[in-house]
PyMOL Python script that loads the backbone (N, CA, C, O; Angstrom):
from pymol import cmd

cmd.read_pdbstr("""\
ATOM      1  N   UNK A   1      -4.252 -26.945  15.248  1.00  0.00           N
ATOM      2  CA  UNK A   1      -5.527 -27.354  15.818  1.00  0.00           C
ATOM      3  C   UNK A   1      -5.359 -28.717  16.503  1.00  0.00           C
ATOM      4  O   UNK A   1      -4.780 -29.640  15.930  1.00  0.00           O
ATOM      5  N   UNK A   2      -5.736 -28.801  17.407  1.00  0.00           N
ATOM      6  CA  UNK A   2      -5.948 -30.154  18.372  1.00  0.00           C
ATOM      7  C   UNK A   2      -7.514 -30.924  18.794  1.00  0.00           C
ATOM      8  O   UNK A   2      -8.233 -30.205  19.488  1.00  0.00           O
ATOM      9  N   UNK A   3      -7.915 -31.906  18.537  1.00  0.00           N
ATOM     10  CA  UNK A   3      -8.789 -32.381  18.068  1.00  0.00           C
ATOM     11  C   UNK A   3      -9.371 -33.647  19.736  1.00  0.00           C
ATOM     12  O   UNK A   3      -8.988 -34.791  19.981  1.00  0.00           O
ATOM     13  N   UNK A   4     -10.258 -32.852  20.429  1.00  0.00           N
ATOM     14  CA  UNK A   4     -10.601 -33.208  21.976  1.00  0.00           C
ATOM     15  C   UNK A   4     -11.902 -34.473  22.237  1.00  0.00           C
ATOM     16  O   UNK A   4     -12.626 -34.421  21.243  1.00  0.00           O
ATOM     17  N   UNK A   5     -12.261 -35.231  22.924  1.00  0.00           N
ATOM     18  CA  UNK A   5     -13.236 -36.048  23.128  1.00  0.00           C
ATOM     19  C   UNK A   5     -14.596 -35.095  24.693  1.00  0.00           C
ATOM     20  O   UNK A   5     -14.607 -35.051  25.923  1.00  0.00           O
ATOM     21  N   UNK A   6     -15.035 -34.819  24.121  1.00  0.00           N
ATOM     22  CA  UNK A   6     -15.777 -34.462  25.180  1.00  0.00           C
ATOM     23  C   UNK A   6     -16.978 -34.986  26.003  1.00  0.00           C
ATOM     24  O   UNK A   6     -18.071 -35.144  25.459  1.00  0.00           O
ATOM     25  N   UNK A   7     -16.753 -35.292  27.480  1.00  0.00           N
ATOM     26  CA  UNK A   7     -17.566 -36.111  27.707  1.00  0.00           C
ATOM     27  C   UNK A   7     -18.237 -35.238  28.519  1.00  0.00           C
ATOM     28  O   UNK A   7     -17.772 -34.254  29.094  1.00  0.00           O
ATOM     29  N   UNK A   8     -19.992 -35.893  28.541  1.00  0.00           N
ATOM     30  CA  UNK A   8     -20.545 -35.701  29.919  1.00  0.00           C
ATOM     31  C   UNK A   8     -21.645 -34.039  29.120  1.00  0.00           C
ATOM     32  O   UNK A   8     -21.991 -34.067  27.939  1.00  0.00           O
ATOM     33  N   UNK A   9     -21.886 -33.191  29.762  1.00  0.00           N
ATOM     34  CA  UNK A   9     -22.983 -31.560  29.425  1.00  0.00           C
ATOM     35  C   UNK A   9     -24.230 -32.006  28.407  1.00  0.00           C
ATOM     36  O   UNK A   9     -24.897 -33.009  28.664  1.00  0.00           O
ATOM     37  N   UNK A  10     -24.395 -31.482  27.660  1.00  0.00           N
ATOM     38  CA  UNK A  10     -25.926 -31.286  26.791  1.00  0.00           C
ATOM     39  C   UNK A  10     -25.805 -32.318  25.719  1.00  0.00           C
ATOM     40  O   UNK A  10     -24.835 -32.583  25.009  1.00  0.00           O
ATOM     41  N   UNK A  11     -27.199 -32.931  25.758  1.00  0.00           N
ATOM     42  CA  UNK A  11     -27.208 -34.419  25.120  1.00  0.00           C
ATOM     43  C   UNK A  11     -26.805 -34.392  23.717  1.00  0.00           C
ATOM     44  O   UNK A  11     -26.142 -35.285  23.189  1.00  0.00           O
ATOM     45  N   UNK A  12     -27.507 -32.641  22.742  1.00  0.00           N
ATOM     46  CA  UNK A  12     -26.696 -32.674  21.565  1.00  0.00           C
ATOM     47  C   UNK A  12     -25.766 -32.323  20.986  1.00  0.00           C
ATOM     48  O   UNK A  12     -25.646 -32.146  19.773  1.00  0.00           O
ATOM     49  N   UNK A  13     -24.597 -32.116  22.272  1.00  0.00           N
ATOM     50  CA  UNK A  13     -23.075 -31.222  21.740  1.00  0.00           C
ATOM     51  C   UNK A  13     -22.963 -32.471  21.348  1.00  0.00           C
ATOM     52  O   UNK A  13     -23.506 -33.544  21.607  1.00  0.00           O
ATOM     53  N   UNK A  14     -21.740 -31.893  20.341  1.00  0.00           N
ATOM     54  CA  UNK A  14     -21.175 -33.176  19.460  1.00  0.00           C
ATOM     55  C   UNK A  14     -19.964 -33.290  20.662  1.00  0.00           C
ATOM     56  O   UNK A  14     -19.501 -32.480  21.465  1.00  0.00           O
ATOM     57  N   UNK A  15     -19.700 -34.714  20.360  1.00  0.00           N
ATOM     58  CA  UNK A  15     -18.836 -35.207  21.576  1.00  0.00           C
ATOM     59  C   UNK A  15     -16.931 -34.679  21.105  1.00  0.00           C
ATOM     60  O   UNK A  15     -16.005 -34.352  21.847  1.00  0.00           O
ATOM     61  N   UNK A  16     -17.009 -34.825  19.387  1.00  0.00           N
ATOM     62  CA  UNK A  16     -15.664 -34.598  19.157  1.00  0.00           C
ATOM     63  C   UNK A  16     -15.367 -33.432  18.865  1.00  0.00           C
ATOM     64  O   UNK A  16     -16.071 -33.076  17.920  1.00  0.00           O
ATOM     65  N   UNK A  17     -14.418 -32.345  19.315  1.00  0.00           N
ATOM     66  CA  UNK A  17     -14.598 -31.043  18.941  1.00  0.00           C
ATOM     67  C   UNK A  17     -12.680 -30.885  18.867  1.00  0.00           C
ATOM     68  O   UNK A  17     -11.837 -31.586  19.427  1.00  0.00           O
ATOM     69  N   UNK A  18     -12.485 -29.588  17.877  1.00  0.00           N
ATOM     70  CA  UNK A  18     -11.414 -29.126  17.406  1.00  0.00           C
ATOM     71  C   UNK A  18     -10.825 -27.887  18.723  1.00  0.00           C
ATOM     72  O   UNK A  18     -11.639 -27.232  19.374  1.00  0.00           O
ATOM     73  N   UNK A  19     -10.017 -27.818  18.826  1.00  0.00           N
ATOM     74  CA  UNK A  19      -9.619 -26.500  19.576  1.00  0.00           C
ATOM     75  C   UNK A  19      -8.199 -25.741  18.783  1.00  0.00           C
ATOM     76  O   UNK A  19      -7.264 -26.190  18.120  1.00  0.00           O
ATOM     77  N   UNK A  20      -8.458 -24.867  19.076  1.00  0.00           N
ATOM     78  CA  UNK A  20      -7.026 -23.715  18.336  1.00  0.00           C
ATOM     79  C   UNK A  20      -5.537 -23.747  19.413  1.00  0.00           C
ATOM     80  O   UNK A  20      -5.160 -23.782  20.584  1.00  0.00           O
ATOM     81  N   UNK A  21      -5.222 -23.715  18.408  1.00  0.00           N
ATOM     82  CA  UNK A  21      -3.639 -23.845  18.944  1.00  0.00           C
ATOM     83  C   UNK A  21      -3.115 -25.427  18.862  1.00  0.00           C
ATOM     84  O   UNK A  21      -3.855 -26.395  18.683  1.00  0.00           O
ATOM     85  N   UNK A  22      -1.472 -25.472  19.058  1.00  0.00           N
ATOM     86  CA  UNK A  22      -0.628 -26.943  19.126  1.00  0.00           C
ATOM     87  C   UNK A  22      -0.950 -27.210  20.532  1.00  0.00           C
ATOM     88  O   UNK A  22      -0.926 -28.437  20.628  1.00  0.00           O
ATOM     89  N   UNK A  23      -1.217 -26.738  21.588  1.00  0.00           N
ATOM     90  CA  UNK A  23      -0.843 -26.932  22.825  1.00  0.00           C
ATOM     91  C   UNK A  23      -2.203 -27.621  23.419  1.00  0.00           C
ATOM     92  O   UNK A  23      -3.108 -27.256  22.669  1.00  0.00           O
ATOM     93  N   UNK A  24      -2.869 -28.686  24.719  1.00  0.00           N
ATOM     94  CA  UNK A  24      -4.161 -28.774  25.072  1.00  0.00           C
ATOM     95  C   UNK A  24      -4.009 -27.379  25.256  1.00  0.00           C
ATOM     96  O   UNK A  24      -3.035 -26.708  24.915  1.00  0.00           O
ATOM     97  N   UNK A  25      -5.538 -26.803  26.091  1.00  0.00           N
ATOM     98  CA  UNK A  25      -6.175 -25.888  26.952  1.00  0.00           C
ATOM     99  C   UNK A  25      -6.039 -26.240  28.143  1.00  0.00           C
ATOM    100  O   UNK A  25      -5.739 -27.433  28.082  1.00  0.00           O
ATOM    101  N   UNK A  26      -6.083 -25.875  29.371  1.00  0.00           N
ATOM    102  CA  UNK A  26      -6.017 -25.853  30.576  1.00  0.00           C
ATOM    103  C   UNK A  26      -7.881 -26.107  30.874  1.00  0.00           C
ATOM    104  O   UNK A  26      -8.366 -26.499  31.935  1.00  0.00           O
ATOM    105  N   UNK A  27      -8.708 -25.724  29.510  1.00  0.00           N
ATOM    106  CA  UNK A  27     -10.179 -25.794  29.798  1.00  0.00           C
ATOM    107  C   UNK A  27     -10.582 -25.646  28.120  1.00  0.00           C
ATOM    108  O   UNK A  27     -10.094 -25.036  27.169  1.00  0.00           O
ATOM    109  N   UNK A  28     -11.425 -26.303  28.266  1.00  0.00           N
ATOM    110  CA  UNK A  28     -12.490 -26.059  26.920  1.00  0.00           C
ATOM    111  C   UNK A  28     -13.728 -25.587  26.912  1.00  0.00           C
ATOM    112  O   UNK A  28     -14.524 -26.010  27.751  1.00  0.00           O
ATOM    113  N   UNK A  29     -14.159 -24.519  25.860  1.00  0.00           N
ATOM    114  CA  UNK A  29     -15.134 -23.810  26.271  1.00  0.00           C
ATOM    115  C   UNK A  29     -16.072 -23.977  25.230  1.00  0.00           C
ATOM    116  O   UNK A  29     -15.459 -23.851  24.169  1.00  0.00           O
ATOM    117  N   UNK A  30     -17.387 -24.224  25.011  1.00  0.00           N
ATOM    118  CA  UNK A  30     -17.831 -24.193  23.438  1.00  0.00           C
ATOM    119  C   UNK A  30     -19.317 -23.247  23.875  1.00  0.00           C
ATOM    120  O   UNK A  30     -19.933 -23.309  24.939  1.00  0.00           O
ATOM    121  N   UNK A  31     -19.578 -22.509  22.841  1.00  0.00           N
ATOM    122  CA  UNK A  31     -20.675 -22.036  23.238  1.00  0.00           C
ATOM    123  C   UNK A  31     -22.355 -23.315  22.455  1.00  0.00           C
ATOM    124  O   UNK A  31     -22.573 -23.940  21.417  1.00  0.00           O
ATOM    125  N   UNK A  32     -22.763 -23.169  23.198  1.00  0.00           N
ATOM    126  CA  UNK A  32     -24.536 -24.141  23.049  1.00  0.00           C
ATOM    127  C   UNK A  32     -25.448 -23.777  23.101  1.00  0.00           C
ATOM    128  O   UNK A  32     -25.828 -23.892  24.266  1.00  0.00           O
ATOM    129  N   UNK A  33     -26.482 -23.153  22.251  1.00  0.00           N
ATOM    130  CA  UNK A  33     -27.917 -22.509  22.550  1.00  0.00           C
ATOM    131  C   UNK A  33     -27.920 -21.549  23.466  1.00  0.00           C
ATOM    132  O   UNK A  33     -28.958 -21.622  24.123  1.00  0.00           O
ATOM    133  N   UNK A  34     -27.242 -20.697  23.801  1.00  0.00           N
ATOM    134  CA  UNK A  34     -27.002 -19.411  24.718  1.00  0.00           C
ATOM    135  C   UNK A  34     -26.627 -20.129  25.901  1.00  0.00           C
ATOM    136  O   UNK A  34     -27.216 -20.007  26.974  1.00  0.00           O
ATOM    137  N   UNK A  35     -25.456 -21.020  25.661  1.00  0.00           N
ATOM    138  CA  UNK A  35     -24.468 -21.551  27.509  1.00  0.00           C
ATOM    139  C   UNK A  35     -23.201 -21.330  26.446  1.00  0.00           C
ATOM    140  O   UNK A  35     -22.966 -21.394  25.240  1.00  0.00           O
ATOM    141  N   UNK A  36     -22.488 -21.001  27.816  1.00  0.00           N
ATOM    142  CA  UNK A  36     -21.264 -21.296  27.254  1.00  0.00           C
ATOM    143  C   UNK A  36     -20.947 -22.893  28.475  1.00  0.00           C
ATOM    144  O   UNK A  36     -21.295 -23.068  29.643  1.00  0.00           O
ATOM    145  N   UNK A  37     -20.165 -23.781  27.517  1.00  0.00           N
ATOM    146  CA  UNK A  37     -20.676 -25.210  28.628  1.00  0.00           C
ATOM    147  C   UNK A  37     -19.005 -25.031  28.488  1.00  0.00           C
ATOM    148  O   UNK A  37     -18.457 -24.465  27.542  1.00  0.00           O
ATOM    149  N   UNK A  38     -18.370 -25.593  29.553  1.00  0.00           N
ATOM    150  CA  UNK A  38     -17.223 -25.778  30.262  1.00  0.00           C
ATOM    151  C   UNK A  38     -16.390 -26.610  30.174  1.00  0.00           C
ATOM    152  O   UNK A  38     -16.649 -27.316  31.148  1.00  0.00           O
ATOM    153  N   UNK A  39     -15.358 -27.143  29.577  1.00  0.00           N
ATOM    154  CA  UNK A  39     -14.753 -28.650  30.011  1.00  0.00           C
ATOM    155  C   UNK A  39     -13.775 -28.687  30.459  1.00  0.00           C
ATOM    156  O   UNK A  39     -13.119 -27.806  29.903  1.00  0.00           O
ATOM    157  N   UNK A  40     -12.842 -29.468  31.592  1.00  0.00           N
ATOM    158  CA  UNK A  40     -11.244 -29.374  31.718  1.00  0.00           C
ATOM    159  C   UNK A  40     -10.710 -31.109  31.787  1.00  0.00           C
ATOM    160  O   UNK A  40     -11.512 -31.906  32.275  1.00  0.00           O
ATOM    161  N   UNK A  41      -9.837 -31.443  31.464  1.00  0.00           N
ATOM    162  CA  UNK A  41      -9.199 -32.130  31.161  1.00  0.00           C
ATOM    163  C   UNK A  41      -9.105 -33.283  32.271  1.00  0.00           C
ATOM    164  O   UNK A  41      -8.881 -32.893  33.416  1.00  0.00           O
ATOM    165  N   UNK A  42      -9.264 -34.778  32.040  1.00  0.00           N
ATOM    166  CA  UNK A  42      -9.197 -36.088  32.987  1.00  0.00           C
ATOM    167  C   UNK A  42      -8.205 -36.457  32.755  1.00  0.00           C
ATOM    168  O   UNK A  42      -8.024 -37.377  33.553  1.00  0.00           O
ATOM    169  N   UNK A  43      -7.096 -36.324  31.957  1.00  0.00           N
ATOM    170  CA  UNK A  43      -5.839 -37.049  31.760  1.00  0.00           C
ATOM    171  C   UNK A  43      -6.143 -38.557  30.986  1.00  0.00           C
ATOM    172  O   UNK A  43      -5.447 -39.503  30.614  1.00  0.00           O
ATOM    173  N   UNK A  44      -7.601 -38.206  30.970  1.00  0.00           N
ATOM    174  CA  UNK A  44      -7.763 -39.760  29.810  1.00  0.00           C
ATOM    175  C   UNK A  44      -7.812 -39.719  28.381  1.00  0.00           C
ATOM    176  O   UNK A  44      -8.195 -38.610  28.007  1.00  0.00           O
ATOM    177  N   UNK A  45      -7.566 -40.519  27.428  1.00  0.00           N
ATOM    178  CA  UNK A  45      -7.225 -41.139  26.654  1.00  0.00           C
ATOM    179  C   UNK A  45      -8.502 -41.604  25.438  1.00  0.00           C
ATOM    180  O   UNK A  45      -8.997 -42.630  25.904  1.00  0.00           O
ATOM    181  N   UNK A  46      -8.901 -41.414  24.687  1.00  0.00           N
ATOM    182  CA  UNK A  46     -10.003 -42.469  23.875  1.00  0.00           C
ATOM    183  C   UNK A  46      -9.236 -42.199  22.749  1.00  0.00           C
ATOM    184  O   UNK A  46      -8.543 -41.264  22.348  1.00  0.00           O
ATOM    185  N   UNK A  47      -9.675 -43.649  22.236  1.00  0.00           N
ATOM    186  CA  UNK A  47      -9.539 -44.493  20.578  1.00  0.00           C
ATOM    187  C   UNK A  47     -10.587 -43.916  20.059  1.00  0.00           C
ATOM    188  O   UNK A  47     -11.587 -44.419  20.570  1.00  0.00           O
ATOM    189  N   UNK A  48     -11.061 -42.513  18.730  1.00  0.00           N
ATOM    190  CA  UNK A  48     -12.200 -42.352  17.892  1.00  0.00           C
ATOM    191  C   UNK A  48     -11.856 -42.670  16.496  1.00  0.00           C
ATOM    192  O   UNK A  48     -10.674 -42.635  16.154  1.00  0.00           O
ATOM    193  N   UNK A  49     -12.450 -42.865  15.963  1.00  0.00           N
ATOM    194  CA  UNK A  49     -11.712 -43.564  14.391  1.00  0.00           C
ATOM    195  C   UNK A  49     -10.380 -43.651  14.181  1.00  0.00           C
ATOM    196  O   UNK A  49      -9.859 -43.151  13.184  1.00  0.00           O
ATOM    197  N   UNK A  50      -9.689 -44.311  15.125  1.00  0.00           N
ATOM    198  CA  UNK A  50      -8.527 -44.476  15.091  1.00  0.00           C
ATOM    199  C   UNK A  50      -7.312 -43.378  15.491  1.00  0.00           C
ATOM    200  O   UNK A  50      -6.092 -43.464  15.352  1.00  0.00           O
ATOM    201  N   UNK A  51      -8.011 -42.495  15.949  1.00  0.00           N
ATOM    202  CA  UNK A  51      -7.246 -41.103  16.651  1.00  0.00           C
ATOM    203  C   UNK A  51      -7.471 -41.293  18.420  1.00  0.00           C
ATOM    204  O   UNK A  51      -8.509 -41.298  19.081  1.00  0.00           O
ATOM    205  N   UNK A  52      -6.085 -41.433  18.818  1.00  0.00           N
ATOM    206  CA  UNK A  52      -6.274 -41.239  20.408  1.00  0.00           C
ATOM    207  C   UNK A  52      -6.468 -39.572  20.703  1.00  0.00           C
ATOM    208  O   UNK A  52      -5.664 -38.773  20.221  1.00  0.00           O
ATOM    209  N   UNK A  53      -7.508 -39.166  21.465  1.00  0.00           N
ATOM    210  CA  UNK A  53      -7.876 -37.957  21.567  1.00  0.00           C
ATOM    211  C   UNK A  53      -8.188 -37.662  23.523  1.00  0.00           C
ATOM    212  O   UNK A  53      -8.804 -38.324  24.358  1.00  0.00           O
ATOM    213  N   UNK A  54      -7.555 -36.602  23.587  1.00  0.00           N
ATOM    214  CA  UNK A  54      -7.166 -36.454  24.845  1.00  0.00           C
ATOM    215  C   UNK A  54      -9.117 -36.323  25.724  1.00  0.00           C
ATOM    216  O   UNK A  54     -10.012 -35.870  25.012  1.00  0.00           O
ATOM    217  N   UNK A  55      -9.376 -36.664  26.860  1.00  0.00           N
ATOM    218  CA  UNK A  55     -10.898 -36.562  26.886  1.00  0.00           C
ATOM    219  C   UNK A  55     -10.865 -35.269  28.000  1.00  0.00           C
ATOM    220  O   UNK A  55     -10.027 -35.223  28.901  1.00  0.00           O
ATOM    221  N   UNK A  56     -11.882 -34.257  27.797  1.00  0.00           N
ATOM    222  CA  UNK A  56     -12.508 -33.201  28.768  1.00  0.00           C
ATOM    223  C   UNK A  56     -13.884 -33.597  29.300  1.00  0.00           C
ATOM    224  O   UNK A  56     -14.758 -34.244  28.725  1.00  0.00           O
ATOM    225  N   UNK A  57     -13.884 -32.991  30.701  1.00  0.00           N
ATOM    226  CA  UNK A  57     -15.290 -34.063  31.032  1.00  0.00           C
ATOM    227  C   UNK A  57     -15.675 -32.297  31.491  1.00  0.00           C
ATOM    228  O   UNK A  57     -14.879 -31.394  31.748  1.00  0.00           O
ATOM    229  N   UNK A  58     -17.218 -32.270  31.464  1.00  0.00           N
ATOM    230  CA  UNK A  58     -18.258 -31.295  31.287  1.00  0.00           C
ATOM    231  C   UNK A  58     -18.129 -31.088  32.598  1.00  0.00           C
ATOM    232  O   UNK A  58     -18.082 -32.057  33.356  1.00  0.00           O
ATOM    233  N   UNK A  59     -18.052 -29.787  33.075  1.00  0.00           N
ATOM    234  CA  UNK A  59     -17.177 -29.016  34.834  1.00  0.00           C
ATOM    235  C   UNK A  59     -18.959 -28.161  34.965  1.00  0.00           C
ATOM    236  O   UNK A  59     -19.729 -28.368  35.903  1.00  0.00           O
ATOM    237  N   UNK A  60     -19.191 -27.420  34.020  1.00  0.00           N
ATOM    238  CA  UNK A  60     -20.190 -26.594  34.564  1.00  0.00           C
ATOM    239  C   UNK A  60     -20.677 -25.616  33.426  1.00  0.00           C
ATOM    240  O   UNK A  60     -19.669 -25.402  32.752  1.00  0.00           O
ATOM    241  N   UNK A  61     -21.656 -24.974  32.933  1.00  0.00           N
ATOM    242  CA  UNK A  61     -22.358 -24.109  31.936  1.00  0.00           C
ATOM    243  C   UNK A  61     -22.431 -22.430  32.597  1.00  0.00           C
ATOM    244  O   UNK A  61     -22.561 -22.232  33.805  1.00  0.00           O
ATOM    245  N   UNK A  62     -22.344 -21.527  31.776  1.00  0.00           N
ATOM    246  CA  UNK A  62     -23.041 -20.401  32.105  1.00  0.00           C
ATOM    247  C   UNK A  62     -23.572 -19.753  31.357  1.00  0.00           C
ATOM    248  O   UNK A  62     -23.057 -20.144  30.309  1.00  0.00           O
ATOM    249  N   UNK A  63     -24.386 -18.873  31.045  1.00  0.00           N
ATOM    250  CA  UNK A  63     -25.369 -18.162  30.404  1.00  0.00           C
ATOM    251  C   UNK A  63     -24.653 -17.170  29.342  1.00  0.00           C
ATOM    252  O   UNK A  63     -23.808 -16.519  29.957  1.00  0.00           O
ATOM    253  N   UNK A  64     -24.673 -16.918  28.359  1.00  0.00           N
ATOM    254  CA  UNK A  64     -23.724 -16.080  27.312  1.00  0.00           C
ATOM    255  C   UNK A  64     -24.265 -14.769  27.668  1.00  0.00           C
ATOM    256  O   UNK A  64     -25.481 -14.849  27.840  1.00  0.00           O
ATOM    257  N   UNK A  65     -23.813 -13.620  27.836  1.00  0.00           N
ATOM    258  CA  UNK A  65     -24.054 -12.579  28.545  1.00  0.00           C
ATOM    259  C   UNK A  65     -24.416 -11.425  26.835  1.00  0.00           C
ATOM    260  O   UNK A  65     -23.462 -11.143  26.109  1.00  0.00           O
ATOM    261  N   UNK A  66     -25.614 -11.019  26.547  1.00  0.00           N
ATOM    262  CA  UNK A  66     -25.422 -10.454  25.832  1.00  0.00           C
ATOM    263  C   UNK A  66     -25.577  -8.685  25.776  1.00  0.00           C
ATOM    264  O   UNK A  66     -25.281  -8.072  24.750  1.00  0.00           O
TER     265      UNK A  66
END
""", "prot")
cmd.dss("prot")
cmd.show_as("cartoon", "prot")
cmd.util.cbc("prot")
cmd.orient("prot")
């Protein structure tokens, strides 16, 4: 598991989120109140309790298709 900073989409996603696998994602996806909200990767960097955590900034949402 790899452990991401997410910046920027819906005021109450939590900003720090886990993802599966050793490797980043090419994109991060989380689902939110029926969005699936979007993130891909800035090549930046943040200090969160003492963990440098790679940051994804919020690209775009779409509707969970049910």
């Amino acid at each position: 598991m790899k452990t991401v900073l997410l910046r920027g989409g819906p005021v109450g996603l939590h900003r720090v989120h886990r993802v599966a696998g050793s490797e980043l994602p090419e994109k991060v996806t989380v689902a939110y109140y029926g969005l699936h909200v979007h993130f891909v990767p800035t090549g930046d960097v943040e200090v969160v309790d003492g963990d440098e955590l790679p940051v994804f900034q919020w690209s775009y949402s779409t509707a969970i298709a049910e």
